[in-house]
ZALUM-274900 format. One record per residue (C-alpha): residue number from 1; residue in one letter; z, x, y. Coordinates in nm, 4 decimals. Last residue first. Layout:
! residues N
+------+-------+----------+----------+----------+
! lodo ! sevex !       c3 !       c1 !       c2 !
+------+-------+----------+----------+----------+
!  NUM !     a !        Z !        X !        Y !
...
+------+-------+----------+----------+----------+
! end
This chain:
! residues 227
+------+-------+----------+----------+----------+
! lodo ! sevex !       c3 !       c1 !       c2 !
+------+-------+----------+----------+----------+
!  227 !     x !  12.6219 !  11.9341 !   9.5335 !
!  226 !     x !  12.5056 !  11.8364 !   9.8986 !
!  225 !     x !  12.4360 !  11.4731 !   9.9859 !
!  224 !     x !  12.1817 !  11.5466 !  10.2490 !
!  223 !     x !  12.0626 !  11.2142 !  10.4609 !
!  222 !     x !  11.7243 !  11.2807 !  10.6738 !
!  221 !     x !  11.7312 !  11.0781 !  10.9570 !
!  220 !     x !  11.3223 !  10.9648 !  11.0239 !
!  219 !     x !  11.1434 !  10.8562 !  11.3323 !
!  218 !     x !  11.2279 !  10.6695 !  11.6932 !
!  217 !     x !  11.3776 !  10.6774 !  12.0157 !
!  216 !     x !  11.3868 !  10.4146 !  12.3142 !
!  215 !     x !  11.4809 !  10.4878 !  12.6490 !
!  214 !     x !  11.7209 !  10.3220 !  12.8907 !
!  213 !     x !  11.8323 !  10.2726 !  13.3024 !
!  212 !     x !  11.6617 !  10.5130 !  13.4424 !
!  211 !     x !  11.3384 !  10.5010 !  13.2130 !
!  210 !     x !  11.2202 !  10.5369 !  12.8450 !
!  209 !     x !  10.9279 !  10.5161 !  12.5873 !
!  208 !     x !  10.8790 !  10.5773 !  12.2382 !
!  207 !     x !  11.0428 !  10.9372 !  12.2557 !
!  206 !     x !  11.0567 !  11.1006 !  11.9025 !
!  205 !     x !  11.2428 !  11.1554 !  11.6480 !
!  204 !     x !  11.3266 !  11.4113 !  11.3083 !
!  203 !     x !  11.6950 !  11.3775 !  11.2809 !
!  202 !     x !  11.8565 !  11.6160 !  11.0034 !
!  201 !     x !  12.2156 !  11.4939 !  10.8938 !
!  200 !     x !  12.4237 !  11.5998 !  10.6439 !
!  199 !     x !  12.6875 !  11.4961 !  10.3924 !
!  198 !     x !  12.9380 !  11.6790 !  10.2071 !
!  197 !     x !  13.1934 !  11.7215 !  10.4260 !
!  196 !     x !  13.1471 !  11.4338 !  10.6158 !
!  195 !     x !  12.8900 !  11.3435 !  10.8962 !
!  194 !     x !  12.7520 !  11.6736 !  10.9454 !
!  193 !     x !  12.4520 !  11.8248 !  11.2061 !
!  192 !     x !  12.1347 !  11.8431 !  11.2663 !
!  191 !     x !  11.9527 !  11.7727 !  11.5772 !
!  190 !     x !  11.5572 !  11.6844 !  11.6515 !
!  189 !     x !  11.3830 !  11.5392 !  11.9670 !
!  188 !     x !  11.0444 !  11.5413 !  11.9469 !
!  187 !     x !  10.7760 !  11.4326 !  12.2416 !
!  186 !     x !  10.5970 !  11.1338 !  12.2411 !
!  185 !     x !  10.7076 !  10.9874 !  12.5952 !
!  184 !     x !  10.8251 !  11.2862 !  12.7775 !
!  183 !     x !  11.1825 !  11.4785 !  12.6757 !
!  182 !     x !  11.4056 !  11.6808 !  12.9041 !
!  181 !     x !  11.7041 !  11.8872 !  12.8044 !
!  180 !     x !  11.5698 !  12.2373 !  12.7770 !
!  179 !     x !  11.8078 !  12.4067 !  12.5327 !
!  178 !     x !  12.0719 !  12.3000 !  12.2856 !
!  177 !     x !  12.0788 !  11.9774 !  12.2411 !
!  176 !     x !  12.4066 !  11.7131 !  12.3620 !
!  175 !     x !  12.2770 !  11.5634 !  12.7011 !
!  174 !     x !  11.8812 !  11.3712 !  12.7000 !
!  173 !     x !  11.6925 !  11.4050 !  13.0108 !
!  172 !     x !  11.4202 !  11.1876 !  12.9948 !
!  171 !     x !  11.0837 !  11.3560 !  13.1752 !
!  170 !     x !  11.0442 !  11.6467 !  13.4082 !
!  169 !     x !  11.0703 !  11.3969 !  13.7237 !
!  168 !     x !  11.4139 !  11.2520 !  13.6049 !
!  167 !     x !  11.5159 !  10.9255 !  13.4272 !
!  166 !     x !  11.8531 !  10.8447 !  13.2415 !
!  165 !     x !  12.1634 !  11.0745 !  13.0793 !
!  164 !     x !  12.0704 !  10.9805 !  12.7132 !
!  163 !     x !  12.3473 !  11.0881 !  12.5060 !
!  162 !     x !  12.3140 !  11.3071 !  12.1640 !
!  161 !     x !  12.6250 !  11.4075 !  11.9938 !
!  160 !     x !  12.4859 !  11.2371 !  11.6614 !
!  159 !     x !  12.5585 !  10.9927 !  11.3816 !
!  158 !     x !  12.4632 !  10.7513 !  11.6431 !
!  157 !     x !  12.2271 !  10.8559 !  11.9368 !
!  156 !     x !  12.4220 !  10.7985 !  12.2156 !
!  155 !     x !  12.4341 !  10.5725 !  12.5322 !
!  154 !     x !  12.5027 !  10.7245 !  12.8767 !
!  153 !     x !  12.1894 !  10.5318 !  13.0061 !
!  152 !     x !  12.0988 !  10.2555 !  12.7169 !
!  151 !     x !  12.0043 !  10.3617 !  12.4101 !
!  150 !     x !  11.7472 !  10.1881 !  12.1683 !
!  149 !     x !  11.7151 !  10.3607 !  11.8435 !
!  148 !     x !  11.5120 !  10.3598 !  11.6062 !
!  147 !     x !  11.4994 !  10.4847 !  11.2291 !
!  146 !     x !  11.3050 !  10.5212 !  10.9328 !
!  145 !     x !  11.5191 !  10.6657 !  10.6008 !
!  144 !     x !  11.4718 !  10.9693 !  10.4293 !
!  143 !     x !  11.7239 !  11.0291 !  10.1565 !
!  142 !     x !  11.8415 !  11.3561 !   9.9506 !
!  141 !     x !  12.0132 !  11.4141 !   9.6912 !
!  140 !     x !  12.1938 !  11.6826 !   9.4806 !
!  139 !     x !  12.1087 !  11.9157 !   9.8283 !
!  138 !     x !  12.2348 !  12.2617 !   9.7992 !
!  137 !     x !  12.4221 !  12.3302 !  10.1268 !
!  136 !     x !  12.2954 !  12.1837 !  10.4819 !
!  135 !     x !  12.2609 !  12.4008 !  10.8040 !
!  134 !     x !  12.4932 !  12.4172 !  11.0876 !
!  133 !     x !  12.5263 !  12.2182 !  11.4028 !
!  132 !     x !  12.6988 !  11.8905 !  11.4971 !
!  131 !     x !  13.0101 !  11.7918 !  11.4016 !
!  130 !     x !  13.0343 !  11.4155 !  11.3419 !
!  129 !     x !  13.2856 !  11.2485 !  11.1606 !
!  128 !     x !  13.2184 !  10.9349 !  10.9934 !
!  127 !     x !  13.4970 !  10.7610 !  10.7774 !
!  126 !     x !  13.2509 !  10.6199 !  10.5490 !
!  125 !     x !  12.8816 !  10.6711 !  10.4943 !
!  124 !     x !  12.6623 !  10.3608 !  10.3365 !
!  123 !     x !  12.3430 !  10.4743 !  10.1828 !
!  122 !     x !  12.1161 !  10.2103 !  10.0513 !
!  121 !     x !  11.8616 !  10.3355 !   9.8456 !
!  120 !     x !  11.4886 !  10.1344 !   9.7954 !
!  119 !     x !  11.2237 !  10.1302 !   9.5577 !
!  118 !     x !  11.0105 !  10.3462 !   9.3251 !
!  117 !     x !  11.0794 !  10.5184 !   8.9461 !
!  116 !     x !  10.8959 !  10.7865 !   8.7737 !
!  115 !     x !  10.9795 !  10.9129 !   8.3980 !
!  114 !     x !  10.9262 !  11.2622 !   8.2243 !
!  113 !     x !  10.7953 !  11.4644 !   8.0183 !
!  112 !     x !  10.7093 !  11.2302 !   7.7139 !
!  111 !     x !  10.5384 !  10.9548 !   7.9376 !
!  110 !     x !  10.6420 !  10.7113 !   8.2347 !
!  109 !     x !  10.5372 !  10.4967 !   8.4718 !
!  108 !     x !  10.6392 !  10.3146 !   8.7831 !
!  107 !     x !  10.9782 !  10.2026 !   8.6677 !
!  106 !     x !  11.1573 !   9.9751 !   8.9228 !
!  105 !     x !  11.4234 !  10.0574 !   9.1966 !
!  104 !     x !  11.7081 !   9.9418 !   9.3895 !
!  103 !     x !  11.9275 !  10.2437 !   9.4255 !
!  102 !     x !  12.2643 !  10.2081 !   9.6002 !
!  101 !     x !  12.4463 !  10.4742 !   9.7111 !
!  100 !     x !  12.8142 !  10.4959 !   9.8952 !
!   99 !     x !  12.9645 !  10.7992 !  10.0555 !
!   98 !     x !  13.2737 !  10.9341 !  10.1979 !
!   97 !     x !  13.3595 !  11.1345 !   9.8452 !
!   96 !     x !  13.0564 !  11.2299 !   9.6478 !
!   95 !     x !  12.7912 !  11.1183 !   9.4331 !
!   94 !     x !  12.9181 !  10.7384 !   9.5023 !
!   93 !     x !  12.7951 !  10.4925 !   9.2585 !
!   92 !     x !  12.5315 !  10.2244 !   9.2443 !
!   91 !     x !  12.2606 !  10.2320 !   9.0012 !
!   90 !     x !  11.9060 !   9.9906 !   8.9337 !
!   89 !     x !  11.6393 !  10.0480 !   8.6948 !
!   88 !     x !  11.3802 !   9.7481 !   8.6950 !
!   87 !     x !  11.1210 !   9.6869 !   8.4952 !
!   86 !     x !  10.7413 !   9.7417 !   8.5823 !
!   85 !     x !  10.6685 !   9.9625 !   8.3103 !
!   84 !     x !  10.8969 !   9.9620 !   8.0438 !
!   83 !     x !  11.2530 !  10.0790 !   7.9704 !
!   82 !     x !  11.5236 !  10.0950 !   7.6862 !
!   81 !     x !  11.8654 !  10.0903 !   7.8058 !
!   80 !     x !  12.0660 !  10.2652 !   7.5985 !
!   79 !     x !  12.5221 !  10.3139 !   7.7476 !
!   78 !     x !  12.5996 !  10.6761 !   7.8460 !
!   77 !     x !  12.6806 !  10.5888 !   8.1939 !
!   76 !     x !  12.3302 !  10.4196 !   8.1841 !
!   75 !     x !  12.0795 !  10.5860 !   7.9248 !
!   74 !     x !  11.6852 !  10.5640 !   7.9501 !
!   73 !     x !  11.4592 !  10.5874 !   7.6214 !
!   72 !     x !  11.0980 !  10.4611 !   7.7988 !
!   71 !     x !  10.9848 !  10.2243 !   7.5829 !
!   70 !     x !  10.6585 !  10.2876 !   7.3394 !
!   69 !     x !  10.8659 !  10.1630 !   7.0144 !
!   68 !     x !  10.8422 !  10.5319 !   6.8895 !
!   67 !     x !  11.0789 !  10.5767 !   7.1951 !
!   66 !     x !  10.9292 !  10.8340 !   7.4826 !
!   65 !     x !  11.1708 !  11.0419 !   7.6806 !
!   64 !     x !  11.5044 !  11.1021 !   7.7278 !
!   63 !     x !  11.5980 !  11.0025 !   8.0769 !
!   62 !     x !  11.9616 !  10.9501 !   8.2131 !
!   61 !     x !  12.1182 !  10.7611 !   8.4728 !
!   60 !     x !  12.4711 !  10.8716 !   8.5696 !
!   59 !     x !  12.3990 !  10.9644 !   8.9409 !
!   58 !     x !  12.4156 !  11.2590 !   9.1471 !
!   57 !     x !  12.0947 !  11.4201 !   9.0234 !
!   56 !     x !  11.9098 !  11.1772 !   8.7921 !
!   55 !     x !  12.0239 !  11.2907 !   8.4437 !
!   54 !     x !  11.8039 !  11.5244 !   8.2301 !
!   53 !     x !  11.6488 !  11.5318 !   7.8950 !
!   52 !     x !  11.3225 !  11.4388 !   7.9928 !
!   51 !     x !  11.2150 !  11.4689 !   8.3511 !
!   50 !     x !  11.3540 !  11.1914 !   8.6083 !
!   49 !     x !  11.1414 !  11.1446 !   8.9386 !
!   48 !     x !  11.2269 !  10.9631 !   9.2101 !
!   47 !     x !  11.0227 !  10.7760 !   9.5181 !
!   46 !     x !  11.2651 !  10.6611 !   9.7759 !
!   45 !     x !  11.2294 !  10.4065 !  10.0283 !
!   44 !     x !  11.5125 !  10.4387 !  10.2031 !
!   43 !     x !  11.8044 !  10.1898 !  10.3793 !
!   42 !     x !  12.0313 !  10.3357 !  10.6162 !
!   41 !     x !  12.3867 !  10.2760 !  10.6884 !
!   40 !     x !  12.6753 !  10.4899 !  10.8943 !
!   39 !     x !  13.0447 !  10.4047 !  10.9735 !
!   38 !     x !  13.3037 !  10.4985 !  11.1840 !
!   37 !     x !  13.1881 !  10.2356 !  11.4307 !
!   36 !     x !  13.2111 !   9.9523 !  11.1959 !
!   35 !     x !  12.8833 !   9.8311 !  11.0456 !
!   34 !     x !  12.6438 !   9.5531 !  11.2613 !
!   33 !     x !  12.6502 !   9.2144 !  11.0941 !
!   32 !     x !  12.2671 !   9.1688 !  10.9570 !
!   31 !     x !  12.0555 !   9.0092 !  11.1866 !
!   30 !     x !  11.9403 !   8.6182 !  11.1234 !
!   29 !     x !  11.6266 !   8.4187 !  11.0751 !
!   28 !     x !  11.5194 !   8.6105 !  10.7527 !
!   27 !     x !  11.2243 !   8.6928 !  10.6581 !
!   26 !     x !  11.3052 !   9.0682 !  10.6522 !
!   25 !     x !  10.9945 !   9.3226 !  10.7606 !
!   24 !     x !  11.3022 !   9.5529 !  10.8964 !
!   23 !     x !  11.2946 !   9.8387 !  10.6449 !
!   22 !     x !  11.4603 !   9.6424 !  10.4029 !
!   21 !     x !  11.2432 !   9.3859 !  10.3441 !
!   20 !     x !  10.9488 !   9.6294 !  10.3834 !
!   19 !     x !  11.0921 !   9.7810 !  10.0464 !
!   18 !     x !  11.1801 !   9.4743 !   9.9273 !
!   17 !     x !  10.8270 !   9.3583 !   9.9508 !
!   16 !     x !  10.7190 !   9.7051 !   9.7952 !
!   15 !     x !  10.8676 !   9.7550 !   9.4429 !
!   14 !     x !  10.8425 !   9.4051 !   9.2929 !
!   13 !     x !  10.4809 !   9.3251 !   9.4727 !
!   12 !     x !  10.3452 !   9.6620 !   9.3512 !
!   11 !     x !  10.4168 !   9.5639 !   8.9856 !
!   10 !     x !  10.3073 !   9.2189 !   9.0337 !
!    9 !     x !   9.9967 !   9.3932 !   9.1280 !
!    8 !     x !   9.9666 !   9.6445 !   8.8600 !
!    7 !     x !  10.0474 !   9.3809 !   8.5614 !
!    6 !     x !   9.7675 !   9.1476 !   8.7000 !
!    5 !     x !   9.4758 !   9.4221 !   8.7195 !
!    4 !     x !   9.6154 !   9.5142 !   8.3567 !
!    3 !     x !   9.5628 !   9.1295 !   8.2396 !
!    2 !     x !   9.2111 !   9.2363 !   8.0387 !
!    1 !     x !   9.1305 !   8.9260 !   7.8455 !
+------+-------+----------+----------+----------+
! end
């Protein structure tokens, strides 16, 4: 009996239900408690590749290729941990000072170059300041994570200088970008800028709706943990 079909599905059921649990598909009756103000979290789907004879940047997980056994030879801090398809690879650590990462993820496949993993990271930033501006360094990591935002008038964008100053005939008027300040529904409204000193921000939204009183934003932040 062929059971590949079967190993492929449970496969995709371990790496995407948490995925879409995390990414606000939960099936839970009740909203996680909301971080303290000086502090950021997202949770990203992340898709990672480790070639053979490296570490996964930022982390201490190691690939060295294929065992004659047929498992994937993996190292954790140093310590074996032999691999197959479907099993799961998890780390937590923090790459650099301010931040926290957790990867959730399971093997996807893997041969003598190198090894492919799927999941989830969940990115917790400390002491937040934001300075807005600039351009990122060399990235050691890098997370995309979905985002909205619902901001009521004189609200911000978190992470962000970004306030929403209401309603006008040209569109939303957003304060904080450089530039024309209105927005209509479906336009982009993008800003970069630092939340420690080793972590940056790159917003990629747009305008879902909006009117005098709030508007509603939505799209990726882009997390840079430089080397």
């Amino acid at each position: 009996m062929n059971h590949q079909p079967m190993r492929w599905i449970s496969l995709l059921v371990a790496v995407i239900l948490p995925t879409l649990a995390l990414l606000g598909c939960s099936f839970l009756p009740f909203a996680p408690t909301p971080p303290p103000p000086n502090v950021m979290v997202y949770d990203a789907p992340v898709a990672l590749t480790i070639k053979k004879d490296n570490l996964l940047p930022g982390t201490t997980i190691a690939y060295g290729g294929k065992l004659p056994t047929g498992s994937a030879k993996v190292m954790i801090a140093g310590l074996a941990a032999p691999k197959q398809v479907a099993d799961t690879l998890d780390w937590q650590g923090t790459p650099v000072p301010n931040i926290a990462v957790k990867l959730t993820t399971r093997v996807v496949s893997f041969d003598d170059q190198a090894l492919n993993l799927a999941g989830t990271a969940h990115i917790e930033i400390q002491g937040v300041t934001v300075q807005p501006g600039g351009s990122p360094g060399n990235a050691q990591m890098e997370f995309s994570a979905p985002v909205t935002f619902s901001l009521a008038k004189s609200g911000g964008i978190p992470g962000s200088n970004i306030l929403y100053d209401g309603a006008a005939p040209e569109g939303a008027k957003f304060l904080g970008i450089e530039g024309y300040p209105y927005r209509k529904t479906l336009d982009s409204l993008q800003y970069n800028g630092r939340l420690a000193p080793k972590v940056f921000l790159r917003l990629d939204l747009r305008v879902i709706s909006f009117s005098d009183t709030g508007a509603a934003v939505g799209g990726t932040a882009n997390i840079i943990v430089e080397q």
